[in-house]
N, C-alpha and C positions, 0 to 999 in steps of 0.2 A: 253396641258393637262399634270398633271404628272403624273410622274408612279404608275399605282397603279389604273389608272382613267380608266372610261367606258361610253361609249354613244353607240349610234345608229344612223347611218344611215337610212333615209329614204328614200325608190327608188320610181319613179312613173316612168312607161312609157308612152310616148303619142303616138298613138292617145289614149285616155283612154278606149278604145273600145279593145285595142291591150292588147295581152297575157302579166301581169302582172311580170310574174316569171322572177326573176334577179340572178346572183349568185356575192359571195365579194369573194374576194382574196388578202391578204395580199402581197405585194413583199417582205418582212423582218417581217418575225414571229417570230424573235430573239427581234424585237420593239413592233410592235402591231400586234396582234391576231384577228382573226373577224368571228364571225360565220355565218353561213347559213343564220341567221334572222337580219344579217347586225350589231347587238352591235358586235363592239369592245372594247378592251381590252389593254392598255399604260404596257408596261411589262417593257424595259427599254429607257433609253436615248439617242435621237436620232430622227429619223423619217421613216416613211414608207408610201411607196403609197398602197393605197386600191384602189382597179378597180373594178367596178361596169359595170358586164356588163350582157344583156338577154340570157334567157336561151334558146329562139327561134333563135335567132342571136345573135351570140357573139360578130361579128364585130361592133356591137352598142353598145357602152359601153361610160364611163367613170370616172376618176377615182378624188379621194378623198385624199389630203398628210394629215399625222398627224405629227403633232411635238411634242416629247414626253420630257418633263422636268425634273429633281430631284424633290425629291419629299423638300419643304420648310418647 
């Protein structure tokens, strides 16, 4: 993705019957930024891991790397 670029995340938990609610977190928000509704945001060059994990259980999670480019 290059800088500058923006997508979303989508979370599904299973069983699908289970509480839906996830939260994102960036490890380097000097890279990518990501809100509450899962779009992230490529700020600069480099990469960051996004964790994706429940809001009922946190210990069920997992996460998402982005690789962030110059922009061409």
């Amino acid at each position: 993705m290059a800088v500058g670029g923006k997508a979303t995340i989508i979370a599904t938990v299973l069983p699908e019957g289970g509480a839906q609610e996830v939260t994102f977190v960036s490890a380097d928000t000097s890279q990518v930024t990501v809100k509450a509704t899962g779009e992230y945001t490529a700020i600069a060059e480099g990469s960051s891991v996004i964790t994706v994990a429940t809001k009922e259980d946190p210990t069920i999670k997992t996460t998402v790397t982005v690789n962030v480019t110059a922009v061409s």
